[in-house]
Structure formats: C-alpha cells, structure tokens
C-alpha positions as CSV (number, residue, x, y, z in Angstrom):
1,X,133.2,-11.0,-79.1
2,X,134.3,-11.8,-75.4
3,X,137.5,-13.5,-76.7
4,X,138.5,-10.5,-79.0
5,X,137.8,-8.1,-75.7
6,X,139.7,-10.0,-73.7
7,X,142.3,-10.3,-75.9
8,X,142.5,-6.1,-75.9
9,X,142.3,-5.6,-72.3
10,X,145.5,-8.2,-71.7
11,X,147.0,-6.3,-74.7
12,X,146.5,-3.1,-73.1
13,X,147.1,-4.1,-69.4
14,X,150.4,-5.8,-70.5
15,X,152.0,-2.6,-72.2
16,X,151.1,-0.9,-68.6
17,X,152.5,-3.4,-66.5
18,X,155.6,-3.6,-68.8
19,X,155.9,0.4,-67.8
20,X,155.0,0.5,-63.8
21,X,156.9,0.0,-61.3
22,X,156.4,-3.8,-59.2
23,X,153.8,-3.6,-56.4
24,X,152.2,-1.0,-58.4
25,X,147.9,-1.5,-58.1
26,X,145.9,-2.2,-61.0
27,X,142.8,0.2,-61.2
28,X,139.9,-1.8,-59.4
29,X,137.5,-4.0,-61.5
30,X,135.1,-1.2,-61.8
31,X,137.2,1.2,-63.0
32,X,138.5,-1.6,-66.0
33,X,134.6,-2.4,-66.5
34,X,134.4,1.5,-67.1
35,X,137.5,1.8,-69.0
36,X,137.2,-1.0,-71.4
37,X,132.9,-1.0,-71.7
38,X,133.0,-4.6,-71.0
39,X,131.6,-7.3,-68.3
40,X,133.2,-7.7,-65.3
41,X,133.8,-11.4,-66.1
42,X,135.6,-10.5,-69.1
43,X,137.4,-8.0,-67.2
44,X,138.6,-11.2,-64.8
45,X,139.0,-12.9,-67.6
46,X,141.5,-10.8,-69.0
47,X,143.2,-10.4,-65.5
48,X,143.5,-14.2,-64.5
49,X,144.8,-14.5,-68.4
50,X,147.9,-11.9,-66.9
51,X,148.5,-13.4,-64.0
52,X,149.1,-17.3,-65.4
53,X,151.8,-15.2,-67.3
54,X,153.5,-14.0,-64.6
55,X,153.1,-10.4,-65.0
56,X,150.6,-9.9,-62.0
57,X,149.7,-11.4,-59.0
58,X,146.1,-11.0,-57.3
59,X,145.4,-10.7,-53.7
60,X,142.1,-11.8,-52.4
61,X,140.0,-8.7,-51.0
62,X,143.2,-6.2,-51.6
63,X,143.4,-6.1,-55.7
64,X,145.7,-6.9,-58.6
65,X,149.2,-5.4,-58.3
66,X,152.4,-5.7,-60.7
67,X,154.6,-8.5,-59.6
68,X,158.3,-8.2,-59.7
69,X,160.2,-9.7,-62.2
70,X,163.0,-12.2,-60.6
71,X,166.6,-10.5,-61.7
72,X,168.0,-12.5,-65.2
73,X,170.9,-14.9,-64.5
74,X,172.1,-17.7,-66.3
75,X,172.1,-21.0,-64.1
76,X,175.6,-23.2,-63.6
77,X,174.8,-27.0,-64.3
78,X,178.8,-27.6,-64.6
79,X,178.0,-29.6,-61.0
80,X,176.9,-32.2,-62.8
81,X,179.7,-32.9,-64.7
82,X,181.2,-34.8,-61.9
83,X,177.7,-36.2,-60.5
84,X,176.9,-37.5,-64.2
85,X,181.0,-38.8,-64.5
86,X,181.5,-39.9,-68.8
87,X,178.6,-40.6,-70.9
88,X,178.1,-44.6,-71.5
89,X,177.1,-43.9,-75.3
90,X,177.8,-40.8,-77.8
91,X,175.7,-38.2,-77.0
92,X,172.1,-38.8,-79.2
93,X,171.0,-36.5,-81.6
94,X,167.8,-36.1,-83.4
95,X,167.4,-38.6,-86.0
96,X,166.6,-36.9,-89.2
97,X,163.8,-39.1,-89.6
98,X,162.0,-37.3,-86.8
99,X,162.4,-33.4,-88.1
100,X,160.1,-31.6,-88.4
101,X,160.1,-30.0,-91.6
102,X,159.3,-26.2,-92.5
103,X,156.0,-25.8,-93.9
104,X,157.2,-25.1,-97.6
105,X,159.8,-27.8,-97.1
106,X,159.9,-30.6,-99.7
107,X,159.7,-33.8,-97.1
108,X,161.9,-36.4,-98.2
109,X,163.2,-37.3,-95.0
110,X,160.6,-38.1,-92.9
111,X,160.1,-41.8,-91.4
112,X,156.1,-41.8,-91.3
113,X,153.3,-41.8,-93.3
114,X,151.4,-38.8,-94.7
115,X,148.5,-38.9,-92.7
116,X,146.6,-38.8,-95.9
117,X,147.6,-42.5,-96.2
118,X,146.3,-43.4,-92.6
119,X,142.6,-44.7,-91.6
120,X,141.0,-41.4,-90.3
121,X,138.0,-42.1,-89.9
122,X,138.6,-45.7,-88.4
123,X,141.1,-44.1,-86.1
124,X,138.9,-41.2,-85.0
125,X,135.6,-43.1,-84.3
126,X,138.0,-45.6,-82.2
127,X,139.0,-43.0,-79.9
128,X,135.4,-41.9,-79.5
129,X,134.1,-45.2,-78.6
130,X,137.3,-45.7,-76.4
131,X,136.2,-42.6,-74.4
132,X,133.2,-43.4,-73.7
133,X,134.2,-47.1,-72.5
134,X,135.4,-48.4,-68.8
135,X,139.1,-48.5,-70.1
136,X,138.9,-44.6,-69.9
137,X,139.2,-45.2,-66.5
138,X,140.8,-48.3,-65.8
139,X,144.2,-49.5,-65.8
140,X,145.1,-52.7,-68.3
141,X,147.7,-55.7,-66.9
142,X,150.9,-55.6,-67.2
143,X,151.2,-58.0,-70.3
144,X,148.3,-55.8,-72.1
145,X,144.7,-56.4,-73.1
146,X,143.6,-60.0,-73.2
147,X,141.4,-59.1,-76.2
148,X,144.6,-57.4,-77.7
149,X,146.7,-60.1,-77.4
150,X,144.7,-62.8,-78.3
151,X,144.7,-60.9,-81.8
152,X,148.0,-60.6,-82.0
153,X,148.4,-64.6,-81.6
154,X,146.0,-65.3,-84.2
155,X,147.6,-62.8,-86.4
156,X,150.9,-64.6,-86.4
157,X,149.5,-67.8,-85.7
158,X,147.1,-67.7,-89.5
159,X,150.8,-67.3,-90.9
160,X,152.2,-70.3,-89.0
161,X,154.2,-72.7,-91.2
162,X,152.3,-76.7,-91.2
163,X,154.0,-78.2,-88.3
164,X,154.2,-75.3,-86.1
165,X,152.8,-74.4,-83.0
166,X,150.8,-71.2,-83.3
167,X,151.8,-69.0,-80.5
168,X,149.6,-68.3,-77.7
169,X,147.8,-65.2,-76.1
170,X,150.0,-65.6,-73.1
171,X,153.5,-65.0,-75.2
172,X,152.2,-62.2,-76.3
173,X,153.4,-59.0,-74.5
174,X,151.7,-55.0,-75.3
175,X,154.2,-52.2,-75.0
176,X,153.9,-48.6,-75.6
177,X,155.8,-49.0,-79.7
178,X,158.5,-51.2,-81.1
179,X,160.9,-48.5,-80.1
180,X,160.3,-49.6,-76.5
181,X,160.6,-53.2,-77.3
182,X,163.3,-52.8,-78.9
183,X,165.0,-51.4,-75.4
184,X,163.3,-54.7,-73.4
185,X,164.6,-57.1,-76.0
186,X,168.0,-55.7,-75.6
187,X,168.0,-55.2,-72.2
188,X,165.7,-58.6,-71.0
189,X,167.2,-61.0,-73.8
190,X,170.8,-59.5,-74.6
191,X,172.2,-58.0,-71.5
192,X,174.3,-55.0,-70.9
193,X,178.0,-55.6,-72.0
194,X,177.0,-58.5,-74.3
195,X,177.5,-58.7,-77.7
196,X,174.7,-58.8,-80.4
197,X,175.0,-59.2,-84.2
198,X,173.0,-56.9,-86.2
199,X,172.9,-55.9,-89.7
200,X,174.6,-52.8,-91.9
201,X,172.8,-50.7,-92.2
202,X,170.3,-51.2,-90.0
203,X,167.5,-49.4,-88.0
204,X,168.8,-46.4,-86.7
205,X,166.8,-46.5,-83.5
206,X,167.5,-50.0,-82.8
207,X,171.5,-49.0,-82.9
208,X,170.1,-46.2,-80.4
209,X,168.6,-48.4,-78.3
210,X,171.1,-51.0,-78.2
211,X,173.9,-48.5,-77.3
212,X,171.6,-47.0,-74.4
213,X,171.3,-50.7,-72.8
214,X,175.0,-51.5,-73.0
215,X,175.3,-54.0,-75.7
216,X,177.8,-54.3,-77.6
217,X,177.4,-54.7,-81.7
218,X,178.5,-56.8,-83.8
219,X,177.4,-55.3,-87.2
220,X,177.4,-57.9,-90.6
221,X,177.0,-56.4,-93.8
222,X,173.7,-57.0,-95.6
223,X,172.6,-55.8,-99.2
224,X,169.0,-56.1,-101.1
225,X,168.6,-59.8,-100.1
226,X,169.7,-59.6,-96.6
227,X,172.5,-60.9,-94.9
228,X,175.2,-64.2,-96.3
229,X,174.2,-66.7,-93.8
230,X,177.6,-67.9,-93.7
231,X,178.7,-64.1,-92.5
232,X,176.1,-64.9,-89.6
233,X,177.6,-67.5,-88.8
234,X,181.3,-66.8,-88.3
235,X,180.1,-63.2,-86.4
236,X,178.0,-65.9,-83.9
237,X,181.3,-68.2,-83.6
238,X,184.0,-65.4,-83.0
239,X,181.5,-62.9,-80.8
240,X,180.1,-65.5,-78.6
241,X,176.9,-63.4,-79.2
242,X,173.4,-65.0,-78.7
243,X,171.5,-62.7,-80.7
244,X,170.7,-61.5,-83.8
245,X,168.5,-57.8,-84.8
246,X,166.9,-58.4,-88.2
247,X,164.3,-56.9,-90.3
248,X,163.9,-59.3,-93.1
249,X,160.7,-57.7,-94.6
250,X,160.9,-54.4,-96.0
251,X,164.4,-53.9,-93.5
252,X,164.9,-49.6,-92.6
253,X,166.5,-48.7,-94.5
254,X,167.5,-50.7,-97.5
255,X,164.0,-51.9,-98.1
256,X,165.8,-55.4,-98.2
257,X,163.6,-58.6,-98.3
258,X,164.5,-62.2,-97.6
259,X,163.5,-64.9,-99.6
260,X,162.1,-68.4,-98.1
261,X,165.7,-69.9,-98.4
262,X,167.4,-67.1,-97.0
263,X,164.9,-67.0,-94.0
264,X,165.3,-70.4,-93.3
265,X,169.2,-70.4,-93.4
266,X,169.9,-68.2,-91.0
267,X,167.4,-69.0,-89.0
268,X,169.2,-72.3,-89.0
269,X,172.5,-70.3,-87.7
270,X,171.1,-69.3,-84.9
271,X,169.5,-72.7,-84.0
272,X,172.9,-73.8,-84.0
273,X,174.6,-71.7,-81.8
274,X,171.4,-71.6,-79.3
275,X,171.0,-68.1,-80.3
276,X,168.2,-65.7,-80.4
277,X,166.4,-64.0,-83.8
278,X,165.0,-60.5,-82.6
279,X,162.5,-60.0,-85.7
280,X,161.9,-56.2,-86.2
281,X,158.5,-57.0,-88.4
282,X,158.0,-52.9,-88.3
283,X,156.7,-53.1,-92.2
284,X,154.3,-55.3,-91.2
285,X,151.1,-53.7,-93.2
286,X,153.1,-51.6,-95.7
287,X,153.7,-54.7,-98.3
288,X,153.5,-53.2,-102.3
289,X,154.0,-56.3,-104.4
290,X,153.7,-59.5,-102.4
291,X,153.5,-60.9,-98.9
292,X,156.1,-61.7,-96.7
293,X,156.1,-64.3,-93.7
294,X,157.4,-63.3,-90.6
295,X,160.4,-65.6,-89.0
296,X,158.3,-66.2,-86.1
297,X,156.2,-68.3,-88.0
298,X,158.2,-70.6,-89.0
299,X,159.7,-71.1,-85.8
300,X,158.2,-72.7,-82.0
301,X,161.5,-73.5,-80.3
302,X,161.3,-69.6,-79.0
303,X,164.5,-69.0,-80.9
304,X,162.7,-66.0,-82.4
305,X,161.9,-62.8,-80.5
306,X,159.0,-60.8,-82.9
307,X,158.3,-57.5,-82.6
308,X,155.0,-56.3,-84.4
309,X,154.2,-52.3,-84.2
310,X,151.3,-50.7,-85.7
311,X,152.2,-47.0,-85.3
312,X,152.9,-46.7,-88.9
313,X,150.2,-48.3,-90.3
314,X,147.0,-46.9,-87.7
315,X,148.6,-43.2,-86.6
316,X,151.6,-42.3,-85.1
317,X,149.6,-41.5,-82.3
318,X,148.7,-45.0,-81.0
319,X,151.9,-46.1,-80.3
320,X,151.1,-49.5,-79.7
321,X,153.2,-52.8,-80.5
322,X,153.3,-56.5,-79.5
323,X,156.9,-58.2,-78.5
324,X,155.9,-62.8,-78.6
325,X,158.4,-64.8,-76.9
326,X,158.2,-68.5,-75.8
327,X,159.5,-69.5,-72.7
328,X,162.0,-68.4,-70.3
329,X,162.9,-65.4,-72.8
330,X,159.0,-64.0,-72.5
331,X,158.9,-64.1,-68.5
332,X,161.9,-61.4,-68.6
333,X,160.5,-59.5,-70.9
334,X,157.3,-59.5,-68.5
335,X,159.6,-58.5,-65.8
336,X,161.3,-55.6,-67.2
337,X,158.2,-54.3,-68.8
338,X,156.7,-53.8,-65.2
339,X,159.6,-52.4,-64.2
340,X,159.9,-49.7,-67.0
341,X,156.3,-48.9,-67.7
342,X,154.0,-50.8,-66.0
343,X,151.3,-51.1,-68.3
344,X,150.5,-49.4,-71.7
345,X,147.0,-47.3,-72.1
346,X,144.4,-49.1,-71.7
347,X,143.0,-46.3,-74.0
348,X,145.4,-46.7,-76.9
349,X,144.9,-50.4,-76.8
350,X,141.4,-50.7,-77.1
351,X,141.6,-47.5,-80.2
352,X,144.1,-50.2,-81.8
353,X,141.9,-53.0,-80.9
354,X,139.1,-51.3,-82.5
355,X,140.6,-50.6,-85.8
356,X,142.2,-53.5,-86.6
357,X,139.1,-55.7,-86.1
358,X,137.0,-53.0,-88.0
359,X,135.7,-54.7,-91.7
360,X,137.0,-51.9,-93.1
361,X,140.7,-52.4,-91.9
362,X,141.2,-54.6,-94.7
363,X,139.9,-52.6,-97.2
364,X,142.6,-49.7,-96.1
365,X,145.6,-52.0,-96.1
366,X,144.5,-52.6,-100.0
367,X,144.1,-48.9,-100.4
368,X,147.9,-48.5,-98.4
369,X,149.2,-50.8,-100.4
370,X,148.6,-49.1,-103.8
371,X,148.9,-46.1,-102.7
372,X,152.2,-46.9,-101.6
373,X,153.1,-48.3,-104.9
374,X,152.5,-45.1,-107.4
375,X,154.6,-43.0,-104.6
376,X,157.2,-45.3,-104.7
377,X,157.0,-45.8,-108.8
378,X,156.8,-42.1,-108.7
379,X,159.7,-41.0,-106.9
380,X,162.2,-43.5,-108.5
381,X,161.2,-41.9,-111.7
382,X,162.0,-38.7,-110.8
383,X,165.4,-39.9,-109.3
384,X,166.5,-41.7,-112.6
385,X,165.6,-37.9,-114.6
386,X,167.3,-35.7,-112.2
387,X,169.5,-37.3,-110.3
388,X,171.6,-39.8,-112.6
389,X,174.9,-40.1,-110.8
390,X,173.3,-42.4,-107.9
391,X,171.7,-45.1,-107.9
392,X,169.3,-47.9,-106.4
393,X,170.4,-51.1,-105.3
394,X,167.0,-52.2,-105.5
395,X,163.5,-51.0,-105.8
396,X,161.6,-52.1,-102.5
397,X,158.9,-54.0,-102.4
398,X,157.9,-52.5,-99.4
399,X,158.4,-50.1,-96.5
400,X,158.6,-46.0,-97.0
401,X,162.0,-45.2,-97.9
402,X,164.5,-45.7,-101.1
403,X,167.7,-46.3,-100.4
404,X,169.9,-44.0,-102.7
405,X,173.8,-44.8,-103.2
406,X,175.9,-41.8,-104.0
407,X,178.5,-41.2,-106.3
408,X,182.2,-42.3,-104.2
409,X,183.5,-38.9,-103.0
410,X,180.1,-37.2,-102.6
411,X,180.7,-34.7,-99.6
412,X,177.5,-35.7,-97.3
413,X,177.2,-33.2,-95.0
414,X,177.9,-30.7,-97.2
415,X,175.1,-32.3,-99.5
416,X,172.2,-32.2,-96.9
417,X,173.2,-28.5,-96.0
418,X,172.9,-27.3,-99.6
419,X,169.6,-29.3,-99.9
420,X,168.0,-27.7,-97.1
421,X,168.8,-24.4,-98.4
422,X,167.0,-25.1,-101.4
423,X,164.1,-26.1,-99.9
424,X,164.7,-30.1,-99.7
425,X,165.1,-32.2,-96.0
426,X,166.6,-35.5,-97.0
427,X,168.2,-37.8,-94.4
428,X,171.9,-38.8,-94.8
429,X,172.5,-42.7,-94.3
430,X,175.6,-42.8,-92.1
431,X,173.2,-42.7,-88.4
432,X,171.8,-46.2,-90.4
433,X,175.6,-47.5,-90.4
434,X,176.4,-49.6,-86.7
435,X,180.1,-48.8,-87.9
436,X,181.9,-47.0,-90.5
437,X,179.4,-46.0,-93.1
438,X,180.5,-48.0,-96.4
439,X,180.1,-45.1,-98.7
440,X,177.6,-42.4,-99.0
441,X,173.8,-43.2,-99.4
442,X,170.6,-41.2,-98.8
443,X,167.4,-42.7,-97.4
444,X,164.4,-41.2,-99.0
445,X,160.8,-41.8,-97.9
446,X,158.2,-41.6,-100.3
447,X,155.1,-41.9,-98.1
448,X,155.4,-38.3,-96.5
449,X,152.7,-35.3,-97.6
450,X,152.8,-34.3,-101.3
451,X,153.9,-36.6,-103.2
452,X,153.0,-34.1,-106.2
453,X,156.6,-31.7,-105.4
454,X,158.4,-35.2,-106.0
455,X,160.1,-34.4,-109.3
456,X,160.7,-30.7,-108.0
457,X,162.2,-32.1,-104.8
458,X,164.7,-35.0,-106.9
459,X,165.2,-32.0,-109.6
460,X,166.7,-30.2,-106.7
461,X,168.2,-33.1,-105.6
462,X,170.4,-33.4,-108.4
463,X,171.1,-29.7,-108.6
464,X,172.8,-29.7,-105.1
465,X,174.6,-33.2,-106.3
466,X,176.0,-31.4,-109.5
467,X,177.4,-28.3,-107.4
468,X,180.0,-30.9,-106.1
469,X,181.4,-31.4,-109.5
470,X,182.2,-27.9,-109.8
C-alpha cells in the first residue's frame, strides 16, 4: 500500500514540477500529508524519490523547491581526436555472440548456455555459503585461492599422460575468465608487435584480444580435424613466431577436435622451433560423445600455456578461469596479472570452489552432456529439412555451436538482416575469420533457451536463404 502511495504522490508531484517555474516551493509536508491522506514518511518518501531524479532539491529547515534544469547542449569530444592520435586496432564491435536478443527472438546466435542447462541450485547455495564466509570480506593472492588452484592441478594432473610430471599448485594462476587470460597470455608470453600463429577460423575474442595487445597474426587454415601440422610448421619457420592459439577440443567455432596423432604432431612443431602452445580448453565440460585430453597433459617442458574457464559450464556469472604455465613463462604471467587486476574475487572463487567439489557436480556434467546431445541432434535435423543449400562440415562432438557453410555467393549481410526481421538472431562467421573470410558460414549455437522453436527458427532460416535466389 505505501509503495503504490508513493508511487502517486511522485506521479502527481512530478506533473507539477514539470509545470512551475525553478525555485518554486513545494507545499510543506503537512499540507502533502493533507493532500494525499498519507504518512508523513511516505510523503518523504515520495519527495527524496524526486529529488535522486533531479527534479527537486531540499533545503534543511527551509523546504522542497523546484530545481532548475541545466540548459540542453550537446558536448564537443572532437578534442580528443588529436589527444587519442589513430586507433592501434579496428574499432571493436559487439560480437554477435553477446546480443542480447528481443524476447520473442528465436536465439540462434548466442555463445552461452540456456541457463536451464546450468547447476542452479549448486550455484545458488554456493553464493550463500560464500556470503556468509571470511572471503566476503577478505582479499585472495594474487595467483588466486590455494584451495582453487590446487584443484585445478589435480584436474589436469588425473589426465596427465605416463611419464609426465603433473603440474603443480604453484603453476597454476586464477583470473577473472579466459577472456582475460587470453589478454595476459598475449601480452606476458607473445609480446606487442610479435607475431603469433593461430588458426582459421578461430575464437573471435581471442583475435580481439590479440589485436588489442599488438600482436601480429599469423592465421593457418584449419578444418573438422584441426590444423596440417606441416602448415604449422612452415607459418613457425617464415614468421619467426613463438606461439601458437589453439582450441583442439570442441575449437569456436568449427566444433573441430584433434585426434591423439594430430595432438601430438604439432605439439611436436612447436617443440621444434622452441615455441609456445596457448591451449584455449574453453569446452572443457561440454564434451557429447567422448572425452578429449587436454595438450597440457601430455606435455612438462612448459611448451604448453592452458587455459581452463568454467564460465560456461557453472554460470556466466562466475567468471572464473585458471591460466598453468611452467617456468619462466608462469612468473610473467604472475607479473602482469598484478598489474592488470590484482586479484580475482575472493567471492567468485570460493562459489566456483564450492560447485565443482560438490558430489553432485558430476552428476550435472552427465546431465549437460546429454542434454547437449538431443539439442545438437535436434537442430541439425531441422537444418538438413529447411535449409538444404548449406551444409555441415562436421557434426561436433562437442561445444554449443554448428558451424554452417553457405551456398558460394550467399549475400551475408544481407542474410542476417532478413533473418532478424523475421524473427531469427544468427551470427555471421566472417568476425571468426583472422583474415579474409574463406566463404560464407554461419555459426549456430544450440544450447541457448528453447530449443522447442528450433525447426521454426531453421524453417525461417531457409526462407531468408531462398529469397536470394529470387
């Protein structure tokens, strides 16, 4: 009752201010008790809900009075033209992965999971305990939570290969997401104005990222099985580069996975040349059929820089992820993290913590995993119905997206505009593409909300597809 009373007097009050005259007085409390048949702490309610907006100001002992409104004028920032000088990288623009879609939309683009597929209640009574614990009020070190990283070791260090050193809780760095590792790796192990192979397509953030610390890129092409090891090779010898940026389970956003041999191929290149792996292991928990075996462990020489997030997989709100590094390469990473965050929650790390170690975190990854499967099963069949002019290069065993080749010639642009007008958001592939895109592709995700308008959503698809034929 006080909320909808208060809610009447600003109402009223605002239409009277919006009429008088600045410096005018609003009646006195008493007279707006009167007036409106109300409290007098409603009645202050209502007046310090009009003055946080701007439209009066209150003056102790005096009264309330109608504040003037500063003239309209549009401001001139062309002064920093010349401060800012030319702009390092193109100008970034909002990956379509990270829309937000109209309510009625059909999703196809998005890059996360419906949070139907994440572990509510793990995630929710985490935070809880998490409040009420000392690391609400605490600050973690600099490398993260002991308790955090020793998991992280073990994690990796239970896939180890026989032979290899499992890595240790001290090469184990937190930071706030992958995205942010991503930006220490390139920054730490790369170096501005130094080349770095990487594959096409490939992560659009990581091309982000790479572009915003200087590097240079030297993209290889790579298909359903990842890159030719001999391709790696020669970009190595004529770049001089000393790193490579792979995803070689469940890679964004091809959905490519390497085999054993390939693994261990070009992880042999870059052995060779003394050169660094940066393993982008994003896809981590979102395996459908089979397992896959980071890079990292099959390697102790510190030749491979892994990056393990868990933002999809626990909720895009505990943007939490783990960069391991051996030797000299982990102590610069150490160095720029303080430098560029500090530390990361101590808050978000123990939630994460907390659901990863919970019994029942096993049982979800199960439940993600077939989950995961009948959306994915689900939305090729509706693209073979409705939209048989493309085409998959392969069906993923993992990850959230399709990767959907388009007929040569297929206007793009003009593609996702007449898609959007119908009611479908679908992201175009060329901000995957490091250089010239090599022909038209879509990337699809089939683990965003309602997985029931999926044939509706291809059906329309095709539609928009057809209309270029015409």
């Amino acid at each position: 009752m006080t909320d909808g009373s208060t809610g009447r007097i600003v109402a009223d009050l605002t239409a009277w201010v919006a009429q008088a005259p600045p410096g005018s007085r609003l009646p006195p409390t008493r007279a707006l008790v009167a007036r409106y048949g109300v409290s007098p702490v409603t009645v202050q309610k209502a007046l310090r809900t009009l003055a946080a907006r701007g439209s009066i100001e209150t003056r102790a002992g005096v009264g309330a009075f109608v504040r003037a409104q500063p003239a309209a004028r549009t401001p001139d920032h062309g002064w920093q033209t010349a401060a800012l000088g030319s702009p390092r990288t193109r100008s970034p623009q909002l990956s379509a992965a990270l829309r937000v879609a109209p309510q009625d939309a059909i999703a196809l683009h998005s890059g996360y999971p419906d949070p139907a597929l994440l572990p509510d209640r793990l995630v929710r009574g985490a935070f809880g305990r998490a409040a009420r614990g000392d690391v609400a009020l605490s600050r973690a070190p600099v490398a993260g939570l002991p308790e955090l990283r020793r998991w992280f070791a073990a994690e990796l260090g239970a896939a180890s290969a026989p032979g290899v050193a499992p890595p240790l809780p001290g090469d184990v760095l937190v930071l706030p997401g992958s995205q942010s590792g991503l930006s220490a790796v390139f920054r730490a192990v790369v170096g501005a104005g130094r080349p770095l192979v990487v594959e096409s397509p490939t992560y659009w953030g990581a091309i982000l990222a790479a572009e915003q610390a200087g590097v240079r890129l030297v993209p290889v092409p790579s298909g359903p099985a990842g890159p030719d090891p001999e391709v790696v090779d020669r970009a190595f010898a004529q770049s001089g580069a000393r790193a490579l940026y792979c995803q070689p389970s469940f890679a964004n956003p091809t959905g490519a996975r390497w085999s054993a041999d390939r693994a261990e191929q070009v992880l042999d290149v870059a052995r060779s040349h003394g050169a660094f792996l940066v393993e982008d292991d994003w896809a981590h928990d979102l395996a459908i059929t089979g397992d896959s075996t980071p890079l990292a462990a099959r390697d102790d020489g510190g030749h491979v820089v892994h990056l393990r997030s868990l933002t999809k997989s626990v909720s895009p709100a505990v943007r939490v992820a783990a960069v391991v590094a051996r030797g000299p390469a982990r102590d610069r990473l150490l160095a720029d993290a303080q430098a560029e965050s500090m530390y990361v929650s101590p808050v978000l790390q123990a939630v994460a913590l907390d659901v990863v170690t919970q019994p029942a975190w096993q049982t979800h990854l199960r439940h993600l995993r077939q989950q995961l499967g009948t959306r994915r099963d689900l939305l090729v069949r509706a693209l073979e119905q409705h939209v048989p002019g493309a085409s998959l290069d392969a069906v993923p065993a993992g990850g959230l997206n399709l990767w959907l080749r388009l007929p040569a010639g297929t206007d793009l642009a003009r593609l996702v505009r007449d898609c959007e007008s119908a009611g479908v958001l679908v992201a175009p592939g060329d901000e995957w593409f490091p250089a010239e895109p090599t022909g038209p592709f879509l990337r699809l995700g089939y683990a965003g909300p309602d997985p029931g308008r999926f044939d509706e959503g291809a059906r329309l698809l095709g539609a928009a597809l057809a209309l270029q034929g015409d």
